[in-house]
N, C-alpha and C positions, 0 to 999 in steps of 0.2 A: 783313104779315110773319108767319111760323109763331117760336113762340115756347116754349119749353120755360121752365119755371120752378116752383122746385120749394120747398116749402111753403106752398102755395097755398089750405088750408084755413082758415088763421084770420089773425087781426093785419094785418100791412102784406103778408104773401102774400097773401090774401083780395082785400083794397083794391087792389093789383098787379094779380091779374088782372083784376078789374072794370073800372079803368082801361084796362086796353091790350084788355079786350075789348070796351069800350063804344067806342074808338079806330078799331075795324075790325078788329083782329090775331085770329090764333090762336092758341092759348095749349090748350098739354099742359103743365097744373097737374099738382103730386105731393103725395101727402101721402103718411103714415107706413103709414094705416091705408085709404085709397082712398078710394072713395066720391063721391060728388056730381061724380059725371064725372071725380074726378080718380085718377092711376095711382097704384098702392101701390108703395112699395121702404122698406125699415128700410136706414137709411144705417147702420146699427151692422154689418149682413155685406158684406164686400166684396164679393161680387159684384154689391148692389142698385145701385151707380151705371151700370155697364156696360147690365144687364139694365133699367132708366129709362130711358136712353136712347136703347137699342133698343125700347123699347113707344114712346117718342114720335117717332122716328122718323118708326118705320110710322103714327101716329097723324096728325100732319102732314104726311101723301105723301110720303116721302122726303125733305123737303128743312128743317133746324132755321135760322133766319138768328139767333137769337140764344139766349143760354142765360141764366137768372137763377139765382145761387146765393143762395137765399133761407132754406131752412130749416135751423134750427140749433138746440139747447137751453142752456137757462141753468138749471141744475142746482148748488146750492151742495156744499162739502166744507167742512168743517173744516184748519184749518193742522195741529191736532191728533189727525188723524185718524188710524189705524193701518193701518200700510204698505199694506192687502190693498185699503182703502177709498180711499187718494187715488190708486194707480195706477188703478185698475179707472175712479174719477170721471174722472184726467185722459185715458186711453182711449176713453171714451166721449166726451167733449166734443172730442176732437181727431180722432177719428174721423168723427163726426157732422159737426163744423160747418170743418170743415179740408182732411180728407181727401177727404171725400165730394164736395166744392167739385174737390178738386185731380183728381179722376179724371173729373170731369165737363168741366171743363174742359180735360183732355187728349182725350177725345174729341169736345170741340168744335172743337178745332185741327184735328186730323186729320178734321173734318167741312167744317170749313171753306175747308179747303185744296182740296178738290174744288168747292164750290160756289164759289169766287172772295173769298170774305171773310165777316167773321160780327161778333160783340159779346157780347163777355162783361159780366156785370153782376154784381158779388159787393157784397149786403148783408152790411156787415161791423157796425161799431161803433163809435161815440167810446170804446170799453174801450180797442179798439186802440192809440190813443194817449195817450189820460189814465189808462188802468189801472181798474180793479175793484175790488171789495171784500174783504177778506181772505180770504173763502170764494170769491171767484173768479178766481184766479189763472189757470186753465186756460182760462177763459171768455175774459178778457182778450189773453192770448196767444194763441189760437186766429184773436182777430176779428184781431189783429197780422199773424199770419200768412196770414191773406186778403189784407189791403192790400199786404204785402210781393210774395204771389202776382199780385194785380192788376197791381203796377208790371212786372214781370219780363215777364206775356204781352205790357203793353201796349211794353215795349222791346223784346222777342225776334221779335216776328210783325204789327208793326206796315205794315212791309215788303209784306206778304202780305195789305192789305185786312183782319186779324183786329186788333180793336181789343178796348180793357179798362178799364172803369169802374169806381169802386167807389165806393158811398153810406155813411156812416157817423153812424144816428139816434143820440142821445143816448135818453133814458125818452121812449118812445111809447105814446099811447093808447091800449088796446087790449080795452078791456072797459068796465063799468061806471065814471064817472069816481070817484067818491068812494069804490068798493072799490080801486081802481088807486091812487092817491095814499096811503090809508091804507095799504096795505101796504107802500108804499116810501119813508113816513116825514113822509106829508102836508107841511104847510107847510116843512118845513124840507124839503125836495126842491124846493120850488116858489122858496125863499129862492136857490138855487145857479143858479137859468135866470133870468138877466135881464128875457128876454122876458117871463115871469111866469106860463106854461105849459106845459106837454111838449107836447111835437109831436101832431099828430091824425095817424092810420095812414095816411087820404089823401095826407097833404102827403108823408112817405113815399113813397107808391105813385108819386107824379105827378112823385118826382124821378127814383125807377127807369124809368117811363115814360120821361121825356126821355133819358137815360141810351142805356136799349134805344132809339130811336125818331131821335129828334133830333138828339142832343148831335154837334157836329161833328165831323170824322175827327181834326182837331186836338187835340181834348181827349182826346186815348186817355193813359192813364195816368193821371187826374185821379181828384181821392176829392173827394168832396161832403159837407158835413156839414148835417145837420137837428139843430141840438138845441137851436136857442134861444139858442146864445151863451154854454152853457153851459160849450164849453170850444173855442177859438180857438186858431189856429196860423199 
């Protein structure tokens, strides 16, 4: 399968494409700044989701059978921040990890209506539905409005062979473990996941995997959660 997926340079994008490239697939990785085979677009100008799509395209012969909405930033604001500082933060986060999804996905549709059917796949977040921390408000709504997105393609265009998945990690592994838990509050982070772990970027990668790859036509509309148990629904 050609496969577009787009933050591909580090964390559970990295791990992503490993997987579905170790699978046999083709994979038109994106990152912010290119590099290491993968295509450049800053999701903060509109025009970079259009002009990604068109480099991967032509990159995979003409023809995308699925798209990963993967990359996004988690950027703190203050509640108390002044007016000029939490629009410009919530702009940026709803731009990047929202928008950039949503026009991606609008030219998946319209991609995939010629080719006979496709799979969307949006890495969203357990924020979505258990919420953030006071400085991420934006963050949390954003990953919300992914899942809301996912349900809608996978009701709207289900019809049409275009199906809609969406994965939602709770704290995933993604660097050094003992710099990673310290900065998010060690043991008492690890007190709130049952399992008694955060997720490793693979287990991640290998759920988007089934998702794009696997996961049966039936389950279009479905959100998946990796986070340990940490928050159930």
């Amino acid at each position: 399968m050609n496969i577009l997926l787009t933050g591909a340079s580090r964390g559970i994008g990295a791990a992503a494409r490993a997987a579905l490239e170790q699978a046999g697939h083709n994979v038109a990785g994106h990152s912010t700044r290119g590099g290491s085979g993968l295509i450049d677009a800053d999701f903060t100008r509109s025009d970079a989701p259009r002009q990604l799509w068109e480099q991967a395209v032509h990159a995979l012969g003409g023809r995308v059978d699925v798209l990963v909405n993967n990359a996004g930033v988690y950027e703190a604001v203050a509640d108390d921040a002044d007016d000029a500082e939490w629009h410009a933060a919530w702009t940026r986060t709803m731009t990047v990890n929202l928008q950039a999804s949503a026009d991606l996905s609008r030219l998946a549709i319209q991609h995939f209506r010629q080719m006979g059917g496709g799979r969307i796949v949006n890495v969203s977040s357990r924020a979505g539905y258990r919420g953030d921390s006071p400085q991420h408000w934006h963050y949390a709504a954003s990953k919300a409005g992914m899942i809301g997105m996912t349900k809608s393609i996978a009701r709207g265009y289900a019809g049409e062979g275009i199906l809609a998945f969406a994965v939602c990690p709770g704290f995933t592994m993604t660097g050094m473990a003992e710099d990673y838990l310290e900065s998010r509050g060690g043991a008492k982070l690890l007190a709130d996941i049952p399992l008694g772990r955060v997720a490793g970027a693979e287990e991640v990668a290998e759920t988007v995997r089934w998702l794009a790859v696997d996961a049966p036509a039936s389950a279009t509309g479905a959100v998946i959660d990796v986070n340990g148990a940490s928050y159930v629904r």
